[in-house]
Rosetta silent file (secondary structure, phi, psi, omega in degrees, C-alpha in Angstrom):
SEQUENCE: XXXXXXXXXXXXXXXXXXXXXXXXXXXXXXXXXXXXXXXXXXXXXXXXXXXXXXXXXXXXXXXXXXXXXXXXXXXXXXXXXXXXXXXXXXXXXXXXXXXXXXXXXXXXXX
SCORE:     score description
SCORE:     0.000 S_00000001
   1 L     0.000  124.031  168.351   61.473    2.000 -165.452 S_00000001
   2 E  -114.642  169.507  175.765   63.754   -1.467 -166.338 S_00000001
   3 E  -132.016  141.352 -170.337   65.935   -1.723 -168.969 S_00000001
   4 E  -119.569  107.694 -169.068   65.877   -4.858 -170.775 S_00000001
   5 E  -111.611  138.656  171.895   69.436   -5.785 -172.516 S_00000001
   6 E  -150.569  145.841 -160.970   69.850   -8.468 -175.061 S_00000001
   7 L  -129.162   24.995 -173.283   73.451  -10.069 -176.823 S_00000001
   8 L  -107.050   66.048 -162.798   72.102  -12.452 -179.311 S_00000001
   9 L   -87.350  120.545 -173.754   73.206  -10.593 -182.293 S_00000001
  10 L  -130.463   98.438  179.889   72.241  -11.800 -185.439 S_00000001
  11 L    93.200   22.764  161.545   73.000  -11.034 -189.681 S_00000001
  12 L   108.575  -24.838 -164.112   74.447   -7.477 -187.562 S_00000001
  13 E  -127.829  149.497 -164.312   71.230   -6.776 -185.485 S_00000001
  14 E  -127.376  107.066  165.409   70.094   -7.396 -181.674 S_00000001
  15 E   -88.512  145.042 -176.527   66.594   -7.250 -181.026 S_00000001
  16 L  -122.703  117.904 -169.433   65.487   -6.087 -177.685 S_00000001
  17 L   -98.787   99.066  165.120   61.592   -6.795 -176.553 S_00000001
  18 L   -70.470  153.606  172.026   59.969   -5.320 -174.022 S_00000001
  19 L   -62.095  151.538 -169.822   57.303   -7.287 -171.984 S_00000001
  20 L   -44.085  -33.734 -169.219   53.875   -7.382 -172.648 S_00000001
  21 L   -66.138  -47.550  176.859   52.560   -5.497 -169.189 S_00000001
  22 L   -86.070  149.301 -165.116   54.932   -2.479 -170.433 S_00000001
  23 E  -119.919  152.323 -162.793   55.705    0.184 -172.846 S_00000001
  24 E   -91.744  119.171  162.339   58.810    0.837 -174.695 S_00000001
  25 E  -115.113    3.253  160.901   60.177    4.297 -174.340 S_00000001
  26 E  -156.483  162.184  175.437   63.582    4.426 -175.351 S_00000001
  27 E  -125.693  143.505 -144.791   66.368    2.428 -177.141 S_00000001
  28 E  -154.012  125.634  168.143   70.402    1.937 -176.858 S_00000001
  29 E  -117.683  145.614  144.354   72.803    0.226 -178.266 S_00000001
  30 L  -160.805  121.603  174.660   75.997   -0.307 -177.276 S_00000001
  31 L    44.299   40.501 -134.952   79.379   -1.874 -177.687 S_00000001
  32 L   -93.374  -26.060  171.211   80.810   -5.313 -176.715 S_00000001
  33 L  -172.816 -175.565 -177.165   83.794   -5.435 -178.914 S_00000001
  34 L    61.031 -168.361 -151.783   85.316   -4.272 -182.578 S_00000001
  35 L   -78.503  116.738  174.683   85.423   -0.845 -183.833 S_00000001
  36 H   -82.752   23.850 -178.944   83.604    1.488 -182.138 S_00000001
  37 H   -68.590  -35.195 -163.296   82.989    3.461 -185.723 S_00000001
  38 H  -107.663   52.956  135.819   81.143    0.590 -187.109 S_00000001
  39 E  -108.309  151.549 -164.401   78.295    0.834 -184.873 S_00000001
  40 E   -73.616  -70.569  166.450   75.025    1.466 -186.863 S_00000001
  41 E   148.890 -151.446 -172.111   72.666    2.397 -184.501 S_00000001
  42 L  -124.557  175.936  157.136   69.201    1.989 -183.099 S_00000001
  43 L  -179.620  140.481 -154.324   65.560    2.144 -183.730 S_00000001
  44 L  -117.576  134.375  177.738   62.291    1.134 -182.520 S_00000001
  45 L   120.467 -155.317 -155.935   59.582   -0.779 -184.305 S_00000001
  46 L   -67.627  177.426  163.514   59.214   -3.484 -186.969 S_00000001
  47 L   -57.913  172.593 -171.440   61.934   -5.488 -187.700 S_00000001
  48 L  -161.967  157.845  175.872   63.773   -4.431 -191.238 S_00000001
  49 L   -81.548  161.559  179.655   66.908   -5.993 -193.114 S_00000001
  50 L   -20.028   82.683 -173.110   70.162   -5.094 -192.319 S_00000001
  51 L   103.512    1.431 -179.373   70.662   -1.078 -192.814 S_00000001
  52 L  -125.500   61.198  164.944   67.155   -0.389 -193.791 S_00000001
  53 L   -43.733  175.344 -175.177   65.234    0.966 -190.932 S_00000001
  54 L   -81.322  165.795  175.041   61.475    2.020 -191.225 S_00000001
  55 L  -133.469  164.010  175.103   60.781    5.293 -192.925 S_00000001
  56 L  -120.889  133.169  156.226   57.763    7.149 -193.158 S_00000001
  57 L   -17.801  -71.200 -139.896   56.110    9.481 -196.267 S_00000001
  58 L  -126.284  175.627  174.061   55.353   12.321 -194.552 S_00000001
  59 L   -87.388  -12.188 -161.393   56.567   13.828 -191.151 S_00000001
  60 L   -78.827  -31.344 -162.278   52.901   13.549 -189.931 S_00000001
  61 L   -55.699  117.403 -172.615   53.505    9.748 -190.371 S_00000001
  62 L  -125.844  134.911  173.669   53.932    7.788 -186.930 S_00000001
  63 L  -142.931  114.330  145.663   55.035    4.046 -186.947 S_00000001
  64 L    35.523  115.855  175.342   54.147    1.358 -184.443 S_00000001
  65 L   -87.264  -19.387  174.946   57.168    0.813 -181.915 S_00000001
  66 L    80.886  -13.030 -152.357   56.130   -2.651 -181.583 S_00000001
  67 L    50.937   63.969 -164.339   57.707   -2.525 -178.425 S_00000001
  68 L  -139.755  167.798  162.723   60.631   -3.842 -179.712 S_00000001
  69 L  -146.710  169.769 -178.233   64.008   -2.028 -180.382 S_00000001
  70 E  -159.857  116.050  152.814   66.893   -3.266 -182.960 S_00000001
  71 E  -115.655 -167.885 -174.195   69.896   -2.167 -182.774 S_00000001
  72 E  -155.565  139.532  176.403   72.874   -2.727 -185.668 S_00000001
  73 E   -89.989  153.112  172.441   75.973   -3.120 -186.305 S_00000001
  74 L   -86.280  -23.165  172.798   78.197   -2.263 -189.610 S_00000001
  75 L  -130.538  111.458 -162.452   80.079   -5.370 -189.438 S_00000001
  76 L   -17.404  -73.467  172.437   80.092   -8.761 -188.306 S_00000001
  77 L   -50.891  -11.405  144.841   83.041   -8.248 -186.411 S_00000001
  78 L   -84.555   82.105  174.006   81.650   -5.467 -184.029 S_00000001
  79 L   -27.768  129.266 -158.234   80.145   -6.864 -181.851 S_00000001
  80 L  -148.831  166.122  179.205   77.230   -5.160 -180.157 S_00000001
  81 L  -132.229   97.375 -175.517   74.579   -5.222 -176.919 S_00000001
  82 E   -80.569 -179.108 -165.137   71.203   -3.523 -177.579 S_00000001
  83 E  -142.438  143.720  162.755   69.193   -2.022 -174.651 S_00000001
  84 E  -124.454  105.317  145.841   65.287   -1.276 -174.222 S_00000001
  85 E   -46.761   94.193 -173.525   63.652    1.260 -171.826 S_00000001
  86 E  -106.329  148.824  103.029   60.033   -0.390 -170.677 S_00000001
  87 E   -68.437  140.653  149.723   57.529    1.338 -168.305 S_00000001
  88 L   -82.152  130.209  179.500   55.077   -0.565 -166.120 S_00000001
  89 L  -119.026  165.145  178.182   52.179    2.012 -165.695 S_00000001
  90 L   -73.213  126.265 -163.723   49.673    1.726 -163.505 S_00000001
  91 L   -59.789  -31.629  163.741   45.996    0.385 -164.355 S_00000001
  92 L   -63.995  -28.250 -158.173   44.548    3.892 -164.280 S_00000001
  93 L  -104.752  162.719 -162.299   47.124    5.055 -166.504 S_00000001
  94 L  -148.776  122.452 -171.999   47.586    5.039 -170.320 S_00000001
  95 L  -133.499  133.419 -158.385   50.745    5.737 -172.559 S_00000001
  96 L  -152.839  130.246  178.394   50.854    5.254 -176.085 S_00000001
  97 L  -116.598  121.571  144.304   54.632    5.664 -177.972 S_00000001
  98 L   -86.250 -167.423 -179.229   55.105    5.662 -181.681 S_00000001
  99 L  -104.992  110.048  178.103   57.909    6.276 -183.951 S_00000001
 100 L  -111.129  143.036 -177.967   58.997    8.952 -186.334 S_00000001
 101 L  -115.659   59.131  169.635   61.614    7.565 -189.139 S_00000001
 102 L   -60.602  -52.494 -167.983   63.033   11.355 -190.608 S_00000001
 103 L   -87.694  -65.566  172.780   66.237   11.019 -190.128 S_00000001
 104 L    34.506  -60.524 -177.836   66.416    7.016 -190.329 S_00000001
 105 L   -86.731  -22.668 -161.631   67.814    6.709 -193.917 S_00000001
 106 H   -65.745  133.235  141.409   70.589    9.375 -193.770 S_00000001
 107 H    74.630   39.947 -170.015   73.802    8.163 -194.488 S_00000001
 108 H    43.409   49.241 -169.571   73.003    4.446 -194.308 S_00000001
 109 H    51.251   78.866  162.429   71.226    4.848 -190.916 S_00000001
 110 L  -127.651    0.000    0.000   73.423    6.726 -188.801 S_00000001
């Protein structure tokens, strides 16, 4: 397991990429300066504009992690450092992660 950290926060959001050989199983954001109230949060898959994470129809619905994670901020001034959980698996082995967006939208993505 590595964790892959990235600080290049941009329009509120810090994408974090895992590498190709590996698959992304979890995502983090956290805190570098400013309020911690006005962080947004995280989520894996495509990218989206500011506050609009993906959503899905149905619950049955699964969407593409991309291997990517984004987290967001509510304000310029909070500053923020997202985080990505990759595995490396083994050539025998096989892992396949999606997405569920339920919650996603509540409450401006919180």
């Amino acid at each position: 397991v590595r964790t892959i950290e990235s600080e290049n926060q941009q329009n509120l959001q810090v994408i974090t990429q895992c590498p190709s050989n590996s698959i992304l199983t979890g995502c983090q954001v956290n805190r570098q300066s400013g309020s911690i109230n006005q962080i947004r949060g995280t989520y894996s898959g495509p990218q989206q504009s500011t506050g609009s994470p993906p959503s899905q129809s149905s619950p049955s619905d699964q969407i593409s992690t991309e291997n990517q994670c984004i987290a967001e901020s509510r304000v310029a001034a909070t500053q923020i450092r997202g985080g990505a959980q990759c595995v490396q698996l083994n050539s025998n082995y096989q892992l396949d992660c999606v997405a569920t967006g339920q919650l996603t939208n509540r409450n401006g993505f919180t």
